[in-house]
N, C-alpha and C positions, 0 to 999 in steps of 0.2 A: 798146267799141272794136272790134268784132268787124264783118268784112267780110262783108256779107248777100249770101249767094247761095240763093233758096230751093229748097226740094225740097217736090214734091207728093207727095211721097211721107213721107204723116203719118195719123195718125187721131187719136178722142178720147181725150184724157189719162186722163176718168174715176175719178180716181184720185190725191190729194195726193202729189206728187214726193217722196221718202225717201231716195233713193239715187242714187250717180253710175257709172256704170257704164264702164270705160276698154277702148280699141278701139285693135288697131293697122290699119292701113290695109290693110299690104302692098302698099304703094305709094304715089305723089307726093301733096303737095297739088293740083298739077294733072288727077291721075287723079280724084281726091275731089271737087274743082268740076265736074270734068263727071261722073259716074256717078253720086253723090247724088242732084242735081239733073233724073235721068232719070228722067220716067214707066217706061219698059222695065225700069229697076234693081229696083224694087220693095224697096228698101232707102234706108234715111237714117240721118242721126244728129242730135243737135242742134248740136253742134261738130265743126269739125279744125281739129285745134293743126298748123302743123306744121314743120319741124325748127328754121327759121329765127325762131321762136316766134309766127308771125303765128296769128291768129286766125279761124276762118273759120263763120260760123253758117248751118244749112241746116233747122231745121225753130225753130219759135215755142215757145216753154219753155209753152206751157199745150196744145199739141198732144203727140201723141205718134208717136216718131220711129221708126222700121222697122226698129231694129238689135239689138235685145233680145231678138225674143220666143219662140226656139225656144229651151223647157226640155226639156235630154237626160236620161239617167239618168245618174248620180251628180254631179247638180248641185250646188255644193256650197253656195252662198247661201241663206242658213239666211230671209234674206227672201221667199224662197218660198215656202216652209211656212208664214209668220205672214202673207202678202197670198194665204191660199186657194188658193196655184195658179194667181192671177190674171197675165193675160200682164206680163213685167217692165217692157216698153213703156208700160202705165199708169204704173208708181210709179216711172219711172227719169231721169234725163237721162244721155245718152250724149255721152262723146267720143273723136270719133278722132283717131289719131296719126298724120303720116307717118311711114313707113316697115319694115320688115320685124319680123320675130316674134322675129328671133334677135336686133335693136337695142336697145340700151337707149335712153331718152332724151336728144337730146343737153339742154346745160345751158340754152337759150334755149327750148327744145322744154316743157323740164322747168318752170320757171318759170313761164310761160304758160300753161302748166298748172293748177299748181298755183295761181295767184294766180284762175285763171278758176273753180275749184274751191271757192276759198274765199268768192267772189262770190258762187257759186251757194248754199253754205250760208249765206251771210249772208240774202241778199236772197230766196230761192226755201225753198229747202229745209227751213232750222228754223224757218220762217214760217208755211208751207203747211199746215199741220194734223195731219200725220200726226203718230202718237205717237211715242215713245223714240229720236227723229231724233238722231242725235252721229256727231262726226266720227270715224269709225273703221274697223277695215276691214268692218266690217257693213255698211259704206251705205256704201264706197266701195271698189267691186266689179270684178274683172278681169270680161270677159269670159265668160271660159275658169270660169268660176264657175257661170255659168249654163248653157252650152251645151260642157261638155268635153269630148263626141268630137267635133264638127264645130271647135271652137273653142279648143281646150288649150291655145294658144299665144298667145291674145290675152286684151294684149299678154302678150309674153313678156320681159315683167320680174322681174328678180332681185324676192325676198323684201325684199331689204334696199332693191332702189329704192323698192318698195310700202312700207316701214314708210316710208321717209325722206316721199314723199309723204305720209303722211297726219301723220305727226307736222309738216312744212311748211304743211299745210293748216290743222292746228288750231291751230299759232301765230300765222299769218292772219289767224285769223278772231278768236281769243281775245286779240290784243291791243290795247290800251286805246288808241284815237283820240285820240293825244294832236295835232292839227289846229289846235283852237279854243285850245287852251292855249300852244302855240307863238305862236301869231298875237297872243296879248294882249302874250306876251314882246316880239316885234317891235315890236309897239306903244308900248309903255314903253320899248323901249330906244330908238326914234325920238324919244321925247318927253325922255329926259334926252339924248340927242345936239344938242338943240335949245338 
């Protein structure tokens, strides 16, 4: 359900996706549709969530997106050491957020999120090959993890909104489809309402 606006500004994945990497913007969704989207930027992401919880996708989930890959010193993503070193742009999907460093998420912002989060682990992430893939905060990474002096503040969410996301994320994903089971209920009760 995500609004395609693309950005050439990508390269090759090279590298089974493991982690999701969280971005604050410092600024509008509308900053974000035009500056991703610019050759000149020489930056992307794969998503922007943003306040209003809309969805906005800019680079192809088997490309890799521009927003990851300067590792600083005291990086603290222990995924770096176990992918060699390897830029985090291969093994990552990125997404940003509208708005500032010092915002937390609003609740439409935060949802959208976290539901696009747990798609991505369902359908991308614990599929894709890489090993010891789980929802946790190992594979689902501020910023500010990878790049801490240029980036310490992205995003600059509380500890406790970081746990809430990912314990949200791994309810998500870990619970039971109950779809097809409902649907036979409907059916039966249709059939004795007859």
């Amino acid at each position: 359900g995500a609004t395609w606006a693309p950005s050439p500004n990508h390269g090759l994945r090279m590298m089974a996706p493991e982690a999701i990497v969280l971005h604050i913007a410092e600024g509008s969704m509308a900053g974000l549709d035009s500056w991703l989207p610019n050759p000149a930027s020489k930056v992307s992401a794969h998503f922007g969530i943003g306040k209003n919880g809309d969805i906005h996708q800019y680079v192809a989930l088997n490309k890799a997106a521009w927003g990851n890959g300067v590792v600083e010193p005291g990086a603290s993503a222990a995924l770096i050491a176990e992918n060699g070193a390897a830029n985090p742009n291969r093994w990552t999907v990125s997404i940003e957020h509208e708005g500032k460093f010092y915002s937390e998420p609003t609740p439409a912002q935060f949802e959208a999120s976290v539901n696009l989060s747990a798609w991505l682990f369902k359908n991308v992430l614990l599929v894709a090959g890489a090993t010891d893939v789980a929802i946790d905060r190992k594979h689902i990474l501020r910023h500010g993890g990878i790049s801490p002096v240029s980036r310490g503040n992205c995003p600059g969410w509380s500890e406790e909104t970081l746990a809430l996301y990912v314990d949200r994320v791994y309810q998500l994903v870990m619970q039971p489809d109950t779809s097809a089971v409902k649907a036979k209920l409907r059916e039966a009760l249709a059939l004795l309402e007859k």
